[in-house]
DRENDO-1510 file (C-alpha; in Angstrom, 1 decimal, always signed):
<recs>
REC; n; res; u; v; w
REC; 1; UNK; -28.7; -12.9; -27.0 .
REC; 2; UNK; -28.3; -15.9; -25.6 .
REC; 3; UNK; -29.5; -18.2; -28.6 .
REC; 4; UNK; -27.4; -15.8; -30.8 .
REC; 5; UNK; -24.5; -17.9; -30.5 .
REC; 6; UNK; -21.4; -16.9; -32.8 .
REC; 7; UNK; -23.5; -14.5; -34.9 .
REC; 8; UNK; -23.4; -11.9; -31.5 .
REC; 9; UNK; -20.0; -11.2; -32.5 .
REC; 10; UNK; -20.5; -9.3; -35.6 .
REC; 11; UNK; -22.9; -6.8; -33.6 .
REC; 12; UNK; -21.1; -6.3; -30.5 .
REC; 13; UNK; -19.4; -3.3; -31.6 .
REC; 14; UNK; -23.5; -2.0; -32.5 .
REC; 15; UNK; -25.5; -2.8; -29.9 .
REC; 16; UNK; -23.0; -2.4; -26.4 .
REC; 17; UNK; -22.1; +1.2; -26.9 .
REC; 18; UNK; -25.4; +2.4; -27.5 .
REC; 19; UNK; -27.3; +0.6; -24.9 .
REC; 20; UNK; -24.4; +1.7; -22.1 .
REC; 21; UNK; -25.2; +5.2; -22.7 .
REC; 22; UNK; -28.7; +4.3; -22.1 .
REC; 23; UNK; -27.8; +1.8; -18.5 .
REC; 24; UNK; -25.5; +5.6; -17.5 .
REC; 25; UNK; -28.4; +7.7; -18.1 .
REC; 26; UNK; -31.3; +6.8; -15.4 .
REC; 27; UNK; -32.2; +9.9; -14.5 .
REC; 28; UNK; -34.8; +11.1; -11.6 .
REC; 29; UNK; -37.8; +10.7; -13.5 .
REC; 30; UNK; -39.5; +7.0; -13.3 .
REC; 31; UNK; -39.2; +6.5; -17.0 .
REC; 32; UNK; -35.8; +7.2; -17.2 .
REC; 33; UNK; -34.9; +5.1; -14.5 .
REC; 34; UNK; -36.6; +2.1; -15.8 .
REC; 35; UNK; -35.1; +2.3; -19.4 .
REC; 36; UNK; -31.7; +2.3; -18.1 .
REC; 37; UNK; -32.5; -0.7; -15.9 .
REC; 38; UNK; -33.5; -2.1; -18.6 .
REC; 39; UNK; -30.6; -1.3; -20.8 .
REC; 40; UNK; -28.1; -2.4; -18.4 .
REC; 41; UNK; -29.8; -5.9; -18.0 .
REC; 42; UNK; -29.6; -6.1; -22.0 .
REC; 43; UNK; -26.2; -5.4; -22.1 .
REC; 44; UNK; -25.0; -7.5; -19.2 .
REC; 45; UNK; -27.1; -10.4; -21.3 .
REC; 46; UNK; -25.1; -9.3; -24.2 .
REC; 47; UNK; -21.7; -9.6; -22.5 .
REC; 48; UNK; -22.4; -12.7; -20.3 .
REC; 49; UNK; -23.5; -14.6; -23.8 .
REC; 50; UNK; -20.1; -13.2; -25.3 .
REC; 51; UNK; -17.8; -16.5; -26.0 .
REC; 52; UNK; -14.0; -16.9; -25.9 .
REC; 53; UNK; -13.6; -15.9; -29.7 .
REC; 54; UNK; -15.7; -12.5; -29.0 .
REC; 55; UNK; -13.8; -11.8; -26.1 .
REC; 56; UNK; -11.6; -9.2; -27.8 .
REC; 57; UNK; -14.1; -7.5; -28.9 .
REC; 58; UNK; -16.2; -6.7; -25.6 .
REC; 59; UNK; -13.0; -5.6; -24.0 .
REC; 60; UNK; -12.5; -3.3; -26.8 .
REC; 61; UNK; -15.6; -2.1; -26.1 .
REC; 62; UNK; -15.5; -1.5; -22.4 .
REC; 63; UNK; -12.1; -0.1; -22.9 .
REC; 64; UNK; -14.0; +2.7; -25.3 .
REC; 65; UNK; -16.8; +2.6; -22.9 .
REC; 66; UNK; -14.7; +3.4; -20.0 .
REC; 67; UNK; -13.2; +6.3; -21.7 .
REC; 68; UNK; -16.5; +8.4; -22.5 .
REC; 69; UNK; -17.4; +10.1; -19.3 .
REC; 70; UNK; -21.3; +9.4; -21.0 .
REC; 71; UNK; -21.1; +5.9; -20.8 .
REC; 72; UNK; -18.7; +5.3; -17.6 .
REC; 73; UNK; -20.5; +4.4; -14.9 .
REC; 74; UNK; -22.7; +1.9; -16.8 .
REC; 75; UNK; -19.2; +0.3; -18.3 .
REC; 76; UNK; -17.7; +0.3; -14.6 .
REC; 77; UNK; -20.8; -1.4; -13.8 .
REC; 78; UNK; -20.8; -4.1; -17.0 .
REC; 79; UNK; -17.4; -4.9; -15.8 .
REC; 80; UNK; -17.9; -6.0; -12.1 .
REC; 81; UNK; -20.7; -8.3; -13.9 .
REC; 82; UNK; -19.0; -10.1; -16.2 .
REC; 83; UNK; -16.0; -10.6; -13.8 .
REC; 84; UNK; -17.9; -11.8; -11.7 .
REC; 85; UNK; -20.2; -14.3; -13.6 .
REC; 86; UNK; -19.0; -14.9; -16.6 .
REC; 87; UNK; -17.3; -18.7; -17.7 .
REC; 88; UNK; -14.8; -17.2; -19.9 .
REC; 89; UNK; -11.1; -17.2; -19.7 .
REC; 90; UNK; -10.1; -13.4; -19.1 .
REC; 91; UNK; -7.2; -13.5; -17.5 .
REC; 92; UNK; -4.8; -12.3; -20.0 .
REC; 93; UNK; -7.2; -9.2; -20.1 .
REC; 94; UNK; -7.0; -8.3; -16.8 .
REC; 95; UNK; -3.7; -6.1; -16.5 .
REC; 96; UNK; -4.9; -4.1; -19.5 .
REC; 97; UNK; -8.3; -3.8; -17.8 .
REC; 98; UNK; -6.8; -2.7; -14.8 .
REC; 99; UNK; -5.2; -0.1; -16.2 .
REC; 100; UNK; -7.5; +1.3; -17.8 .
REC; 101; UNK; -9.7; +1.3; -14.4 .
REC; 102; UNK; -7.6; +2.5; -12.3 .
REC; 103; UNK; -6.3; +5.3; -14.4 .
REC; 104; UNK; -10.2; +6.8; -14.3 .
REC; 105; UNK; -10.0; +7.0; -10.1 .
REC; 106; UNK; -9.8; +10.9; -10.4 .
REC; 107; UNK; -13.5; +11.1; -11.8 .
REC; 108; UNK; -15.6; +13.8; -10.4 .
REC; 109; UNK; -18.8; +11.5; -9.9 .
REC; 110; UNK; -18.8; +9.6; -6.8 .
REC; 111; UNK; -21.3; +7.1; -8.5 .
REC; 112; UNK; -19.1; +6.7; -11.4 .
REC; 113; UNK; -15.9; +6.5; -8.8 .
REC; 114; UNK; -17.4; +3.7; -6.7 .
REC; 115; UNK; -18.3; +1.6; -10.1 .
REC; 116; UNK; -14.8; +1.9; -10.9 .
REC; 117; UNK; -13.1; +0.8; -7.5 .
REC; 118; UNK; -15.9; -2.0; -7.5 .
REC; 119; UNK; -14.9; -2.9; -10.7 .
REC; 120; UNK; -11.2; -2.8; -9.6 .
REC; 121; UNK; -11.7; -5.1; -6.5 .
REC; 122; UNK; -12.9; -8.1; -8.8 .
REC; 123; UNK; -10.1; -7.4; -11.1 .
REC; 124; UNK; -7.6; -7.7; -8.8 .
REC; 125; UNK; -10.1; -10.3; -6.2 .
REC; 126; UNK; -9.4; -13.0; -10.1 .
REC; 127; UNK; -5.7; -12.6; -10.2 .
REC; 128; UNK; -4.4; -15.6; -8.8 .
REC; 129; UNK; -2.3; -15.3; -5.3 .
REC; 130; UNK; +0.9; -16.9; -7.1 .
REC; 131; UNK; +0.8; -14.6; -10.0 .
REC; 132; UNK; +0.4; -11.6; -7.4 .
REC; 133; UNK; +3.7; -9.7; -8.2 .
REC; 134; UNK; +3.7; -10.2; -12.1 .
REC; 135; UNK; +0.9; -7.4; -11.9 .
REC; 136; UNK; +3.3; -5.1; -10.1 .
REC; 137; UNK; +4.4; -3.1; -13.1 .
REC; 138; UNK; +0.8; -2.5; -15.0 .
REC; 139; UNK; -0.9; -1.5; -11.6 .
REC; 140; UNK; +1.9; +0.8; -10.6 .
REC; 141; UNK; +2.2; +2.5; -13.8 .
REC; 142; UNK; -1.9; +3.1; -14.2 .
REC; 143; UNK; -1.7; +4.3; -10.5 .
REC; 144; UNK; +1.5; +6.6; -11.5 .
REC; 145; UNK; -0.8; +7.6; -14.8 .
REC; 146; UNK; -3.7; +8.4; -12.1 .
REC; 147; UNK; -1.5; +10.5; -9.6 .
REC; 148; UNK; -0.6; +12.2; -12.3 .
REC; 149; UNK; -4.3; +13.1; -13.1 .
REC; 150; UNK; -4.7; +14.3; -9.6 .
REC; 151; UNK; -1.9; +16.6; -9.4 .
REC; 152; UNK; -2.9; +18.4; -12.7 .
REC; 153; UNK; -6.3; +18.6; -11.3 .
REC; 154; UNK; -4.7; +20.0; -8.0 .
REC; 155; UNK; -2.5; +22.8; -9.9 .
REC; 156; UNK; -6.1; +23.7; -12.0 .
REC; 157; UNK; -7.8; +24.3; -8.4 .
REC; 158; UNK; -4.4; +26.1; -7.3 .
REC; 159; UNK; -4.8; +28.7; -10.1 .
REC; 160; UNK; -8.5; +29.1; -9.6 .
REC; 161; UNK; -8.5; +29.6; -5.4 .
REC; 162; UNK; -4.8; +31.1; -5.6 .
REC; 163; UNK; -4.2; +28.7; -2.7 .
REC; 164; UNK; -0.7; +26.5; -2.3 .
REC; 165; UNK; -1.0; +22.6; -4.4 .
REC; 166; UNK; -0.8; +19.7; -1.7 .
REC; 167; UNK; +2.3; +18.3; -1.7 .
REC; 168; UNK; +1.0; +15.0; -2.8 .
REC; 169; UNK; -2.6; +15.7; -4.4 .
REC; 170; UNK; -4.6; +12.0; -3.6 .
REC; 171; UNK; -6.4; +10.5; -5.7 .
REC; 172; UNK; -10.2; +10.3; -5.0 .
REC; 173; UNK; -11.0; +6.7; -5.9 .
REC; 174; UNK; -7.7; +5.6; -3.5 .
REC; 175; UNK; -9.2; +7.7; -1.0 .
REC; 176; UNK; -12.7; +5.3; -0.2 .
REC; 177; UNK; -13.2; +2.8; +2.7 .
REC; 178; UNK; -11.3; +0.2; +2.6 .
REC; 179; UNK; -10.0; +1.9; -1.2 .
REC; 180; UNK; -6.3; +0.1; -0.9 .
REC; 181; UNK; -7.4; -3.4; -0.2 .
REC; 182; UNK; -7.1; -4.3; -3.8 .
REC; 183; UNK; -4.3; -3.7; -4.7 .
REC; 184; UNK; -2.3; -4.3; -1.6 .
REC; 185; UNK; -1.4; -7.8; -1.9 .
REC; 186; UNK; +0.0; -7.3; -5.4 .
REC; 187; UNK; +2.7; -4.7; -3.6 .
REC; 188; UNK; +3.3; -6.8; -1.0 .
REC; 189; UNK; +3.7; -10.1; -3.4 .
REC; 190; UNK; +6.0; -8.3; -5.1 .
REC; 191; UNK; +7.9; -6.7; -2.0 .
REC; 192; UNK; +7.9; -9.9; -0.4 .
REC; 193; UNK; +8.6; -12.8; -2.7 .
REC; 194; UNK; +9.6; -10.8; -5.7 .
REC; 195; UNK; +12.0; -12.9; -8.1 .
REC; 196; UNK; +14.6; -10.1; -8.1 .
REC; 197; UNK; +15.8; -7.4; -6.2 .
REC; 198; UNK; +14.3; -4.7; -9.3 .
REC; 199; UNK; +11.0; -6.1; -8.8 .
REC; 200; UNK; +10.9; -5.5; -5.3 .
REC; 201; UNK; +12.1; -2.2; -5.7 .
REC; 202; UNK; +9.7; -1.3; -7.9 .
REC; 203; UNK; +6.8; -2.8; -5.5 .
REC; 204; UNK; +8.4; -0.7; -2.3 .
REC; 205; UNK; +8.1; +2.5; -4.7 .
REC; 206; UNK; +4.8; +1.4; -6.0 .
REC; 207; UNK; +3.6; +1.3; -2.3 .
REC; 208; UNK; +4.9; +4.3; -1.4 .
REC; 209; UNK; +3.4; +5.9; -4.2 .
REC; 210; UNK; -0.1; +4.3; -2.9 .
REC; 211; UNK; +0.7; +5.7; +0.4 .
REC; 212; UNK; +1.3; +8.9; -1.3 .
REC; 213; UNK; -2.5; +9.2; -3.0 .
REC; 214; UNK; -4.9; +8.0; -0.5 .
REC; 215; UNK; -6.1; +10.5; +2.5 .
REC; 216; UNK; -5.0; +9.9; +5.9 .
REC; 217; UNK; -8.4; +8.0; +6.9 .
REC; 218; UNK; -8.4; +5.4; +4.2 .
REC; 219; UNK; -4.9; +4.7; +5.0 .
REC; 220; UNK; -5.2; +4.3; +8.7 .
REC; 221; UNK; -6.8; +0.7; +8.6 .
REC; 222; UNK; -3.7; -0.7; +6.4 .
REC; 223; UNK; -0.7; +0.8; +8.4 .
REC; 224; UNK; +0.0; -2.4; +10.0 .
REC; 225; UNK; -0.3; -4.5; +7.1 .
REC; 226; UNK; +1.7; -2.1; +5.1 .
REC; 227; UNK; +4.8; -1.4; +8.0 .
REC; 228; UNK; +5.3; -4.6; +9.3 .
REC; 229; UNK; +6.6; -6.5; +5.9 .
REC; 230; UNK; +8.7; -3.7; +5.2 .
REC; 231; UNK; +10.6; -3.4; +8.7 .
REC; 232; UNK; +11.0; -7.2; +8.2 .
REC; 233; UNK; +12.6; -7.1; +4.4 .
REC; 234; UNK; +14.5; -3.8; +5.1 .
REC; 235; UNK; +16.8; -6.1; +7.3 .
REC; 236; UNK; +17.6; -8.8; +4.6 .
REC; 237; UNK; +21.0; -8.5; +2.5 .
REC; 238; UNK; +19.0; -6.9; -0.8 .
REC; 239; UNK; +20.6; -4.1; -2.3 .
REC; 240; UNK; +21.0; +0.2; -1.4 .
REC; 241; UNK; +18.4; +0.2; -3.7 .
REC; 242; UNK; +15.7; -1.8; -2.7 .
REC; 243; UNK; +16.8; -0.2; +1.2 .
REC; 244; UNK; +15.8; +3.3; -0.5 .
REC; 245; UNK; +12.8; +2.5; -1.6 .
REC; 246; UNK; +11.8; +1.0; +1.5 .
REC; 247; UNK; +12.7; +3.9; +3.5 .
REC; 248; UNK; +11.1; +6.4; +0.8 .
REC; 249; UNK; +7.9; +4.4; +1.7 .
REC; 250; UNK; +8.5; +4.5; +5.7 .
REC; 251; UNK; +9.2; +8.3; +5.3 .
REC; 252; UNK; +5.6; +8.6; +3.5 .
REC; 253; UNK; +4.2; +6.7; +6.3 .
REC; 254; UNK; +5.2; +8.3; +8.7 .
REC; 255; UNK; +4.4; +11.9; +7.2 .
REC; 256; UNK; +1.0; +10.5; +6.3 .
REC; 257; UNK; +0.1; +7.9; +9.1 .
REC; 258; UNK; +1.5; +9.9; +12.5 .
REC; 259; UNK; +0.2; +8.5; +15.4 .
REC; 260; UNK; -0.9; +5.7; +13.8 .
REC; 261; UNK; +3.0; +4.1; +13.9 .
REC; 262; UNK; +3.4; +4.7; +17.1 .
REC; 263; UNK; +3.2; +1.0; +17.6 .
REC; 264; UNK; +6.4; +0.5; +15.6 .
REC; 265; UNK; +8.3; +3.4; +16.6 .
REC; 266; UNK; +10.5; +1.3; +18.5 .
REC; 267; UNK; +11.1; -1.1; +15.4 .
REC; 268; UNK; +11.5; +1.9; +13.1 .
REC; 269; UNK; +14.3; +3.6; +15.4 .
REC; 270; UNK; +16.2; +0.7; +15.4 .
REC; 271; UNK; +16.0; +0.2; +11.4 .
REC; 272; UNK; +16.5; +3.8; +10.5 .
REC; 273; UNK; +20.0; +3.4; +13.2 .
REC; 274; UNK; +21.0; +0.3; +11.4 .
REC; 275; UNK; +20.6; +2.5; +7.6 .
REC; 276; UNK; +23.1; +5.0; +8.8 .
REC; 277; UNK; +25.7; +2.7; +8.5 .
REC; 278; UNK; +25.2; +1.4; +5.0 .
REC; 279; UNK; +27.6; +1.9; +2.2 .
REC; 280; UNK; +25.0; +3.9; -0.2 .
REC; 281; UNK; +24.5; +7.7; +0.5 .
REC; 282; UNK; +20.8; +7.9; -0.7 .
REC; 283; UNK; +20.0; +4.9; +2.0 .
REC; 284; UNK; +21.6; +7.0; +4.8 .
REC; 285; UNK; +20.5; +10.5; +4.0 .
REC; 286; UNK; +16.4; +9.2; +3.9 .
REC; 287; UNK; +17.6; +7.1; +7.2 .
REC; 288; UNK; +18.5; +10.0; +8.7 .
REC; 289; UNK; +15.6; +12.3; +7.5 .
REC; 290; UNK; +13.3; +9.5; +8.6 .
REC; 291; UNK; +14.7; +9.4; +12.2 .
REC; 292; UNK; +14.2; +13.7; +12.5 .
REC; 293; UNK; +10.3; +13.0; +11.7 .
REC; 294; UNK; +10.2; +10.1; +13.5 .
REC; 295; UNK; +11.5; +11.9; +17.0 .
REC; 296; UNK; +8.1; +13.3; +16.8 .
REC; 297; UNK; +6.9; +10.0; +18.3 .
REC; 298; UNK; +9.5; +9.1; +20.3 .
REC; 299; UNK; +9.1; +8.9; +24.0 .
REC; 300; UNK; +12.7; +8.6; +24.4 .
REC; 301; UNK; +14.8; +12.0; +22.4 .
REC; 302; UNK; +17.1; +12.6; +25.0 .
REC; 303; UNK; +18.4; +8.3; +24.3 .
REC; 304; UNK; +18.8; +9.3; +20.8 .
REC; 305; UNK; +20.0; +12.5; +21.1 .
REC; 306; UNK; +23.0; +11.0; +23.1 .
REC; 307; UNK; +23.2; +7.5; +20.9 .
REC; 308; UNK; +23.7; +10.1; +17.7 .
REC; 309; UNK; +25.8; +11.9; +19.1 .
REC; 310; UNK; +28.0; +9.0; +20.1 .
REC; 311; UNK; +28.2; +7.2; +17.1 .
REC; 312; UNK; +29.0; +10.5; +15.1 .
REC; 313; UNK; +32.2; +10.4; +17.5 .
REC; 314; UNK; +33.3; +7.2; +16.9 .
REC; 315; UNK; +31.9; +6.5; +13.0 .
REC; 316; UNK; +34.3; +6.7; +9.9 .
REC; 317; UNK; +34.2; +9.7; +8.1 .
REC; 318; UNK; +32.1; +9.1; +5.1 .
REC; 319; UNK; +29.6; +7.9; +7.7 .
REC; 320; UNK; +29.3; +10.6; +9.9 .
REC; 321; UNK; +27.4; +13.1; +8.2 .
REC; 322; UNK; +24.3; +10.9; +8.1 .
REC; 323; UNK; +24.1; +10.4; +12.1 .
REC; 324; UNK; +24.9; +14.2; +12.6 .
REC; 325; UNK; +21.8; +15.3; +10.0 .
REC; 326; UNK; +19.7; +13.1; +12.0 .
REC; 327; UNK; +20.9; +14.7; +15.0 .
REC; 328; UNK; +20.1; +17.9; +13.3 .
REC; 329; UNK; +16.9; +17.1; +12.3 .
REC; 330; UNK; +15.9; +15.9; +15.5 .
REC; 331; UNK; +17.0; +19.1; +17.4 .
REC; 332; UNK; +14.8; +21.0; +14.7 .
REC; 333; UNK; +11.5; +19.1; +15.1 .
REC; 334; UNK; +12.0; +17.7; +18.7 .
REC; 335; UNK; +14.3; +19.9; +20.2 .
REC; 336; UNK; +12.0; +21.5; +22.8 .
REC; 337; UNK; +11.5; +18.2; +24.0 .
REC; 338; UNK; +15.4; +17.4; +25.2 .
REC; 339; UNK; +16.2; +18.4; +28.3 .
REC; 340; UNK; +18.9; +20.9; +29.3 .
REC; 341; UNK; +21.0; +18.8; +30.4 .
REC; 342; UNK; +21.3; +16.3; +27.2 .
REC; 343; UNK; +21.5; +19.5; +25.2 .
REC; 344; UNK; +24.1; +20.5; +27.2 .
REC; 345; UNK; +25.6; +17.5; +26.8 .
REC; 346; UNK; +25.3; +17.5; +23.2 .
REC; 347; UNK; +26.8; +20.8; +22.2 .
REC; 348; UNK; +30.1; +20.1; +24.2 .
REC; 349; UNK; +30.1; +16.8; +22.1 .
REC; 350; UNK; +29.6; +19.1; +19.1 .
REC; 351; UNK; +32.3; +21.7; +20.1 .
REC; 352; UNK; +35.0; +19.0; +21.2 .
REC; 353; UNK; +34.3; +17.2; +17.4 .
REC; 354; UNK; +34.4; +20.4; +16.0 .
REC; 355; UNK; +37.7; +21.3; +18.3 .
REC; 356; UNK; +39.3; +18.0; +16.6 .
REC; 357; UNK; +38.8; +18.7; +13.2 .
REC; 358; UNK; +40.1; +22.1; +13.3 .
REC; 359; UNK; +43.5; +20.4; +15.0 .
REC; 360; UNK; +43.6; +17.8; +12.3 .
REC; 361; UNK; +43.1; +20.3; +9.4 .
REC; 362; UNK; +45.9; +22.6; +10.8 .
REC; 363; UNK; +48.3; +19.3; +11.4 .
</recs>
């Protein structure tokens, strides 16, 4: 192939397919094993000898490769190869090849799964650190695209074990070691030193979605990475919106991470207070559903118990209601942990509010 020089073009489309169902095959028996060897070394000299003007044309056919479950794994493999060695210019490939990657991460073969998160890694491991968060859009969509493959997978096994679906069904190929470390810096690029406030936005709901469909264990090694940036932003002057996203993707976290924020539980306390007070209604109702979970943690209830309580009493009206849900959501999932006295405390707060709205209605 390498001496075919521009004539390779014309038979691309004749001789990858083929030999890539041949490189997937390999089965247990010697023979087998050795002709797909020996297929996927002729096809990865086909594609490595594949110039600029061909280009379209080998992605066309890894795209088509990539979707036939008979040829995926060997395609997956092809990939990582020529992203890796190849002298071509691809990069104006890459977001189309990413989503087609990444929408496949709910394949049933492990083999096939790790090819394609391999593949993915160098995919992402070309795009330049400056040109980061232009990818934010393609990769969240194709991870949206996969989730979506996941949770119709989950409703299939619902109907066959009569058992309840997951809340949020994961998605097996974000659930490997080390499975988010692709695609992390493109989130945080675009969370971080995204040209608008709608682009960083969409990269705090893109992460929370990635938080969303990985396990708890492959998350667990990018908790820090993921919570420190977005405690830091969530305090610059960006808009409700970009605050709600953020705090969608802390409330993930914490649901999904637990213990594993207890580091920042201090931090987040303090950010979810702040987000009580803003203007925008979504921002303070997830504040305030973030600070019930987050009691869990906290080695301090009866503090915050008395700081809601407090600030209900002296916040304007259209604010209160987000400090007194927090204060209800605490009670529910911390409750047994304040002690009589606070609660005490706290229901004479309750009854003398309650006492002075009844007054000012009947004036």
């Amino acid at each position: 192939s390498t001496s075919a020089g521009h004539t390779l073009n014309a038979h691309l489309s004749a001789c990858v397919a083929p030999l890539l169902e041949l490189a997937n095959g390999g089965g247990e028996a010697s023979g087998e094993s050795e002709l797909a060897a020996a297929a996927a070394e002729a096809v990865g000299a086909v594609a490595l000898s594949v110039q600029e003007e061909g280009l379209h044309i080998l992605v066309s056919e890894i795209n088509h490769g990539l979707e036939d479950p008979a040829r995926r794994r060997a395609t997956a493999e092809l990939l990582l190869l020529f992203v890796s060695k190849t002298s071509v210019g691809y990069q104006d490939k890459i977001s189309a090849l990413l989503d087609s990657v990444i929408t496949l991460l709910c394949d049933d073969d492990l083999e096939t799964l790790q090819a394609l998160w391999n593949a993915m890694q160098a995919l992402a491991g070309a795009i330049p650190k400056e040109d980061h968060a232009n990818y934010v859009r393609p990769v969240k969509q194709a991870v949206s695209t996969a989730r979506e493959t996941a949770r119709r997978k989950a409703e299939n096994a619902v109907v066959d074990a009569a058992a309840p679906a997951p809340r949020h069904p994961v998605v097996p190929g974000l659930c490997l070691p080390k499975a988010l470390s692709p695609l992390l810096p493109i989130y945080l690029a675009g969370v971080l030193q995204g040209t608008s406030a709608e682009m960083r936005e969409i990269a705090a709901e893109g992460l929370g979605e990635l938080v969303a469909a990985t396990s708890a264990d492959a998350l667990r090694p990018f908790v820090v990475q993921i919570t420190g940036p977005l405690i830091r932003i969530i305090g610059d002057r960006f808009p409700s919106s970009v605050k709600a996203a953020i705090l969608v993707t802390l409330g993930l976290l914490i649901e999904k991470a637990g213990v594993g924020l207890k580091p920042f539980v201090p931090q987040l306390q303090t950010t979810f207070l702040k987000c009580l007070t803003d203007p925008e209604g979504a921002v303070r109702t997830c504040a305030a559903e973030n600070l019930s979970e987050l009691s869990r943690m906290s080695v301090r209830v009866d503090q915050l118990a008395n700081d809601l309580v407090t600030s209900s009493k002296s916040a304007e009206p259209q604010l209160r209601d987000g400090y007194l849900a927090a204060l209800r959501g605490l009670l529910l999932v911390s409750g047994e942990r304040v002690s009589p006295a606070v609660m005490e405390s706290v229901g004479d707060e309750l009854r003398s509010m309650l006492s002075g709205a009844a007054s000012e209605e009947a004036a």
